[in-house]
VEXNUMI-618703 format. One record per residue (C-alpha): residue in one letter; x, y, z. Coordinates in pm, whole numbers, plus 50000, padded with zeros to 5 digits. Example, Ala and Ser with C-alpha at 12.3 -4.5 7.8 and 13.67 -1.06 7.14 Angstrom:
2
a512304955050780
s513674989450714
***
This chain:
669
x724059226137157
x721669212237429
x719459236937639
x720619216537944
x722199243138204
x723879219238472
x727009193938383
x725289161438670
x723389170239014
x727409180439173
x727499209738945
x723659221539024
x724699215439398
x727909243739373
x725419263839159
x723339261239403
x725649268039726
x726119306139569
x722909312239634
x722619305139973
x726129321540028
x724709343540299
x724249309740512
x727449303240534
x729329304440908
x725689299041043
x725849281341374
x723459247841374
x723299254641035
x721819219240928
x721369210440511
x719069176040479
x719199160440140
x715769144039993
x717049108139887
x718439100539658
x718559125439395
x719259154039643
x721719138239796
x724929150739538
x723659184039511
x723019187339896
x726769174639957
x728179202739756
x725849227439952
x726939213940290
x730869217540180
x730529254140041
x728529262540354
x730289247240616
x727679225540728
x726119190540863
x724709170440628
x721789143240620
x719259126440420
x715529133340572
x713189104940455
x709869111340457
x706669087040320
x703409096140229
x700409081340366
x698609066740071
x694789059740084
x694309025240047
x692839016239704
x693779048839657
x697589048539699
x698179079439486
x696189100239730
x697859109240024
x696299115040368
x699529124740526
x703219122740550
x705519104240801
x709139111640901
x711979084841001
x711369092441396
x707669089241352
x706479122641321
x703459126141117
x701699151040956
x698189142440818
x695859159040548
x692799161040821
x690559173440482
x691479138940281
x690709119840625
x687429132140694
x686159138640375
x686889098140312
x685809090240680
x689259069540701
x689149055141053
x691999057341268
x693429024541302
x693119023740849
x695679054140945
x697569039341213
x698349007440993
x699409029140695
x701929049940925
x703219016041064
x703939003240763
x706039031240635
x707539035540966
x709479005040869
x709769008940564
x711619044440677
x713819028540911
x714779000940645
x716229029940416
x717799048240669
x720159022640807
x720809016740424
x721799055340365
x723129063540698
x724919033140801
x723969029141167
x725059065441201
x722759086641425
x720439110741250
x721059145141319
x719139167941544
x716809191041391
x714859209141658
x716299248641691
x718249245041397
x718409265841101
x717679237240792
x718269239140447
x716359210140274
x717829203739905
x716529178739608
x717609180039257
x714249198339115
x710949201039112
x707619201138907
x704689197039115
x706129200639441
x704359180039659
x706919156839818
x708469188939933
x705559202140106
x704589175240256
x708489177740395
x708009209840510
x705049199540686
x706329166540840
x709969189240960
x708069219041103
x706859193441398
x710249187541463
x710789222141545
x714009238841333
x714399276241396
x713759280841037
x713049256940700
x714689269940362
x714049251740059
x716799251239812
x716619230939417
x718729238739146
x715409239938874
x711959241639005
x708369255438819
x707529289838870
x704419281638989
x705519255739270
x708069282639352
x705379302539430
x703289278239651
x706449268439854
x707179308239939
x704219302140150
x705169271440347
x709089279840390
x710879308640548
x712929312440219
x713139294939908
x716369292939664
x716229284839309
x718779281039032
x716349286838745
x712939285538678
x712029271038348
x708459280938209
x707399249538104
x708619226138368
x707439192738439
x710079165838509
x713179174638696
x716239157638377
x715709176038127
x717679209138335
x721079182038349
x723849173438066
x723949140638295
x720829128838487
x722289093838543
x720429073038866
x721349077739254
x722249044939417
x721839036339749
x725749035039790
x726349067639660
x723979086839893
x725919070440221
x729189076640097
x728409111440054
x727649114940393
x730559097440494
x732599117940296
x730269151140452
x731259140740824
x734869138440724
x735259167840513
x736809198140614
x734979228840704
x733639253540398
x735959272040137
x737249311540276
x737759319739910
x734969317039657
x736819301939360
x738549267739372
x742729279339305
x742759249839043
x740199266538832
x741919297638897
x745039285738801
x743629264738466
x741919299138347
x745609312338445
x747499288738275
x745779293137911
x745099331237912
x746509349737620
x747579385637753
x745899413737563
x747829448637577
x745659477437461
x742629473537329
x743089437637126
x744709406737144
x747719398436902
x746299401036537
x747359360236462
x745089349336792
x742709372536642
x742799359636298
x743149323436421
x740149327936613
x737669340736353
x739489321336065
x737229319635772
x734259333735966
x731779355335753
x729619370536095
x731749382736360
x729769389836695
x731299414436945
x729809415637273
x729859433937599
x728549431137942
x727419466337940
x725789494937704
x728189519937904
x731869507137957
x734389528237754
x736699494037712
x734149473337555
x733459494337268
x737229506337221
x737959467937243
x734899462536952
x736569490336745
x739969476636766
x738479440636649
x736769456936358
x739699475736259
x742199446036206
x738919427336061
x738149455635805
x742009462835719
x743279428235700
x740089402835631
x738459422535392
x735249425335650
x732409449935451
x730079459035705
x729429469336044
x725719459936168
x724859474236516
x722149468436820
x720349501336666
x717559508036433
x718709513136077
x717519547936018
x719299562936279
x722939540236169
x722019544335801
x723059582635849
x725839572135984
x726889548235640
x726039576235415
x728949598235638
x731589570335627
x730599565835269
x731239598835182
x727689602535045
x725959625935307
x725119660235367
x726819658535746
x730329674535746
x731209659136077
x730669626536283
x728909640936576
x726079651336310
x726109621036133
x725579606536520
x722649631736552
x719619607736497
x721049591036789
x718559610237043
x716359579537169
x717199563737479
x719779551037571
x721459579537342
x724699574837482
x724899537537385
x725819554837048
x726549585437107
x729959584337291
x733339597137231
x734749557837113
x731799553436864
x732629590836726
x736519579236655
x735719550336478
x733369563036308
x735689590536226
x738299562436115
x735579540335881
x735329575135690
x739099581935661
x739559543235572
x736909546235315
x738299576835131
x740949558135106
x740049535034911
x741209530534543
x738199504734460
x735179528734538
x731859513434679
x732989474534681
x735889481334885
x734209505835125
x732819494235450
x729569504035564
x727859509135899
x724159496035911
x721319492536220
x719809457936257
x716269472836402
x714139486136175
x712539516036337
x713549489836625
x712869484336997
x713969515937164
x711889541136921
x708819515236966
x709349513037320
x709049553937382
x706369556237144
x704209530837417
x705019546437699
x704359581837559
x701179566637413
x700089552137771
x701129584137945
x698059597837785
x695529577637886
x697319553238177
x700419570638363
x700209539338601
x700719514438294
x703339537438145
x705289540038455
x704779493838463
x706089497838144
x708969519838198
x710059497338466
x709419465038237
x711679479337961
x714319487038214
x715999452238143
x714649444137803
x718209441737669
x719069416037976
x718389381237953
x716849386938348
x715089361538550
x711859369338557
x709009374538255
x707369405738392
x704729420738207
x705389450938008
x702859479238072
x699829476037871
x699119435037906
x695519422138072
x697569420938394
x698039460338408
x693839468838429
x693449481838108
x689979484437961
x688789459837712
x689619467537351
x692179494837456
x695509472437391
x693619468436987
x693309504236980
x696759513737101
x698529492436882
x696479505136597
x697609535136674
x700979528936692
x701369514036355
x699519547036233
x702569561736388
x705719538136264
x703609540835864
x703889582135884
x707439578836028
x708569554835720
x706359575735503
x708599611435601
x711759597035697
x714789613735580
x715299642135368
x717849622335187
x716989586935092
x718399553035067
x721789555234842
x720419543734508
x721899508334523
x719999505534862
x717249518934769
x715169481634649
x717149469934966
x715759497935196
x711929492135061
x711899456335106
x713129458935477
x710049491235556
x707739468035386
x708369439335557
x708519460935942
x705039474535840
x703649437935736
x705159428636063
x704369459436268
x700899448036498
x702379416136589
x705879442336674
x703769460236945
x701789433137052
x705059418137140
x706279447137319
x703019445337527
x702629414837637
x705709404637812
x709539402837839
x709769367937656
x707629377137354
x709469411237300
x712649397537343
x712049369537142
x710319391136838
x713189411436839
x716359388636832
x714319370436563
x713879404936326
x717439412336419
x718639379436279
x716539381935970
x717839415735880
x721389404935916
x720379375435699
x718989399835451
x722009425235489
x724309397035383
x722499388935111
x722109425534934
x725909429734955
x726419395334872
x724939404734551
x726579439534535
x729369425934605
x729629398834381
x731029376834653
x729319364135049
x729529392235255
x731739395335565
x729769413735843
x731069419436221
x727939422936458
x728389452436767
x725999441336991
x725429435437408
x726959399937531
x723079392737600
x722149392637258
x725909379837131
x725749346737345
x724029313937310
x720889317237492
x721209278337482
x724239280237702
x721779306037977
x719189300138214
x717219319837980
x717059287837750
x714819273238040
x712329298837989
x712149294837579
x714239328137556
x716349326437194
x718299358137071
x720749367436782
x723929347436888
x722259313536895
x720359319436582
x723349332036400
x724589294136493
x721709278936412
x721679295236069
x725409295335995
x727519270536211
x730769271236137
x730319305935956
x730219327936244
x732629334336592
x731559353536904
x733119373437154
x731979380137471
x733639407337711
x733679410638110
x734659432138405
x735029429238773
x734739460138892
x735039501138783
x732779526738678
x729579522938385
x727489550538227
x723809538438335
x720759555638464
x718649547138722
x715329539238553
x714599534038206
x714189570137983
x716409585938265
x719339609938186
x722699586738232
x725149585038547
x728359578838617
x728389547738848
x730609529439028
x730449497438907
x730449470339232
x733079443839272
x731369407339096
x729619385139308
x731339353839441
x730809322139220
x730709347938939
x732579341938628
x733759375838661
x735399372139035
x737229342938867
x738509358738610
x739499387538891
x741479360839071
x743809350038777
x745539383538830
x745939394338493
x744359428338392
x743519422138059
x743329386537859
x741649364837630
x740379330837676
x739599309937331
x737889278537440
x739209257037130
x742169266237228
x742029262137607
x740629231937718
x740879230438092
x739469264238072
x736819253137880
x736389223038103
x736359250438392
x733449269238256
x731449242238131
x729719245438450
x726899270938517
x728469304738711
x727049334738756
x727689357838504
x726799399238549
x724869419838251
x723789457138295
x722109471538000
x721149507937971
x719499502438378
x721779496238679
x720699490238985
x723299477739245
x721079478139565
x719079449139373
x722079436539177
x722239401939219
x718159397439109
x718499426838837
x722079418338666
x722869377638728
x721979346138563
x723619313138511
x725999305238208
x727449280338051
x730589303937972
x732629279137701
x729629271037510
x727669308737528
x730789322837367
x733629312437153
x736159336137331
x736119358537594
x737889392937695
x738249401438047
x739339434138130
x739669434438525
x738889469038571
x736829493038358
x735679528938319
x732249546838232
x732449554437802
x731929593737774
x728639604637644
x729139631037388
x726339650737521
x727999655737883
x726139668838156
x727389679738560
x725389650438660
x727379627238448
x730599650838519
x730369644238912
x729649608438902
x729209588839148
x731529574739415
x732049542039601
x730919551139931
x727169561239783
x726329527739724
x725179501140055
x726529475040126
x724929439740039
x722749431039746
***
């Protein structure tokens, strides 16, 4: 699996073009392509949009002796634009400059009539312009573009690249009206490393591409091509209720011992009925022994002493009870409560006792969401301002989002020296007394060896824990997919051994977590998480499933620790995985990618693809909830289910009762 998110510069170019969708049926709306890597991604921006296309050359001024530094920046009808600091500073006189600018003045017009083939140069001046290359790192041939075209005089300048640094986005935010970028990889300095194929520009494939621009029809009125609608079309397998046929199922996950189940939301009632109705047919009919879920193992190992028939709980809503943390509902909801309700009645049923029984388990010790409300409780003491950064930081922590904010108690947030030391001190004071007091009723006494290894290695663990949670999205995220993957490592091993054989284990978890981060924009960033270290670790030992939606309703809340809503859930963005899947028509199918290989060709390229966690905010929805995938190679399979409804908390409220409806929500995003 390579980190790589774009298939060759064409790809980047339509990944790009749904960016600047709100461009499109612009009048004068010009898109100039920096030769000659731009060139293929600016041709598939100019056909999605609708609009001219050209190459813009521009030359910088080297110092002579000095050719590296430049004292300027010259455009193919002469304009220049000169560094007056470098000049004076270096008391260049003005005919050294003059003879410079002639030179590449010629050297201009030589490539030109190369790339444009005697074909007039289109006008600039009063023109909106969208200038496209195929990435940057430093940056500086685009400013220096920016600075040569703004004495041509376009109405406005937009920069658009399919990968540039964070930090040279930044600096070109202040030189352009509006800059567009794909991704933004943290560690970022040469442009190939972002393509599958990076393979060189030749002077004959830049002026055929604007032959081909002048000739070409005007932009798309739908936002999926019909061939990749009708490919996806072609190979979907129709999925009735909840699951598709048991022998796709079982052909699917074939001699699989780790089953991930995904879902593009902690609060859509289909993706955990469709997770249940897996399991099920995995449990009853591949002899699958566990159930490990997104959760911290206290609060699910109540739940396995219930379906085990070893607890003190007489029902499943109280074996449920420890569920109480936010985002309770994730949980606690009327589909978890039936299966859980069906893993006991399974259970008592069978003949073999414990090595026949299936048993629910939590991959977080005392995990994120307990750690995560002890910090902001703990800052709301001493620094409401830093607990309310790091409420909003933790809004998308189980996202794979597109920025690295800082959590609330980093450097960045004003705390006093020594005080992060001294919270997180404090906080493992906390998580030792909670291990210490935990549960009136233990670890079942074949778990119990199992149970103390796992506490002792959180507490060996526990500073660097919190310090993770501090210090920024990345860290946490990473630190936490890591101890997730090592107690499902661990987990297979103890019932390995109780079971006498290799343990079967299906993984509930959200589709952020159940990807390949490889297969994200998040890979860009050095983001990893459970489904691409589950590969790593076990190859050809483990399938996942991702799910999607289009449109509906989703239990959410508003801000992170808020009480849950009933929302409607907007229709997907265009260029969106999900809008394609909308347009095949079907309401419910499955797409296996060994098994389907134009779709797999299809979605090879990088689409948007929507994630909510426990947060949703549609009035910021395409920066909050959208990233770039790699759809065939994120996920073995995937279930779409075209429309979808908000899963029912079990602890109900009015505001969740009345919901809320369609017309609350503005328009845009």
């Amino acid at each position: 699996m390579s980190d790589r998110l774009f298939c060759d510069r064409r790809d980047a170019g339509r990944a790009l073009a749904g960016l600047l969708d709100h461009h499109r049926g612009r009048p004068d709306l010009l898109v100039l392509a920096l030769p000659r890597g731009g060139a293929p991604v600016a041709y598939e921006v100019a056909r999605a949009l609708g609009a001219d296309l050209d190459v813009f050359v521009v030359r910088k001024l080297g110092v002579p002796g000095q050719e590296d530094l430049a004292m300027g920046a010259i455009a193919g009808d002469g304009v220049i634009a000169l560094n007056d600091d470098v000049i004076r500073g270096l008391a260049i006189p003005p005919e050294v400059v003059e003879h410079v600018a002639g030179w590449e003045r010629r050297e201009i017009a030589r490539w030109e009539r190369r790339f444009r083939q005697d074909r007039p140069a289109q006008r600039v001046e009063g023109r909106e312009v969208i200038v496209v290359d195929d990435g940057l790192a430093t940056g500086a041939a685009m400013a220096a573009t920016i600075k040569v075209l703004r004495r041509l005089r376009p109405a406005r300048v937009v920069v658009a690249v399919p990968a540039c640094s964070a930090a040279t986005y930044e600096e070109l935010r202040t030189q352009a009206d509006e800059v567009v970028v794909a991704t933004t990889p943290s560690s970022f300095f040469v442009v190939d490393p972002s393509y599958w194929g990076f393979i060189e520009v030749t002077l004959e494939d830049v002026h055929d591409l604007l032959r081909a621009s002048a000739t070409s029809a005007q932009a798309k009125t739908v936002g999926q091509s019909p061939g990749d609608v009708a490919a996806i079309r072609a190979e979907a397998v129709p999925v009735g209720n909840d699951a598709p046929p048991p022998e796709v199922l079982f052909d699917l996950v074939g001699d699989a011992r780790f089953v991930l189940i995904g879902g593009a939301s902690h609060g859509t009632h289909e993706f955990y009925a469709a997770r249940a109705a897996l399991t099920r047919r995995l449990i009853e009919e591949r002899d699958f022994r566990a159930v490990a879920v997104q959760a911290d193992w206290p609060d699910a190992y109540r739940v396995n002493r219930y379906v085990l028939g070893r607890g003190r709980d007489a029902t499943a809503d109280e074996a449920l009870g420890d569920f109480q943390r936010f985002p309770a509902w994730m949980w606690r909801n009327v589909v978890v409560l039936d299966f859980v309700n069906w893993l006991r009645e399974h259970n008592d049923g069978v003949m073999t006792g414990l090595a026949g029984q299936t048993g629910f388990y939590g991959l977080d010790v005392h995990g994120a969401h307990r750690s995560m409300q002890q910090i902001v409780a703990a800052l709301a003491e001493s620094d409401p301002a830093a607990a309310a950064r790091a409420r909003e930081g933790y809004a998308c922590f189980d996202h794979l989002g597109p920025e690295d904010r800082p959590y609330g108690f980093s450097p960045a947030c004003g705390a006093e020296a020594g005080g992060e030391e001294t919270l997180i001190a404090r906080l493992v004071d906390l998580r030792r007394g909670a291990m210490s007091s935990a549960r009136e009723e233990g670890p079942l006494p074949e778990d119990e060896l199992f149970y103390a290894q796992l506490n002792a290695a959180a507490m060996q663990n526990a500073d660097e824990h919190y310090r993770s949670l501090l210090c920024g999205r990345i860290s946490a995220w990473n630190h936490r997919d890591r101890h997730m993957t090592d107690t499902l490592d661990a987990l297979a091993e103890h019932l390995g051994r109780r079971h006498g054989a290799p343990a079967k284990i299906v993984i509930w978890c959200h589709d952020a977590h159940a990807g390949d981060a490889r297969a994200t924009e998040a890979s860009c960033r050095g983001e990893v998480n459970l489904g691409m270290l589950v590969r790593e670790r076990h190859g050809g030992d483990c399938r996942s499933i991702g799910m999607t939606t289009y449109t509906g309703t989703v239990t959410a809340a508003d801000e992170w620790g808020g009480r849950p809503d009933r929302k409607w859930l907007r229709p997907a963005l265009s260029d969106s995985v999900e809008e394609l899947f909308h347009e095949v028509g079907e309401k419910r199918f499955l797409t296996w990618f060994a098994a389907a290989p134009r779709s797999a060709d299809v979605l090879r390229s990088a689409r948007l693809q929507r994630m909510i966690a426990a947060v949703y905010r549609p009035r910021s929805e395409r920066r909050c909830h959208y990233f770039r995938a790699r759809l065939c190679d994120e996920f073995d399979a995937v279930l779409h289910i075209d429309e979808t409804r908000a899963v029912e908390p079990l602890d109900r409220t009015p505001r969740w009762d009345l919901g809320q409806l369609p017309r609350t929500y503005p328009p845009g995003g």
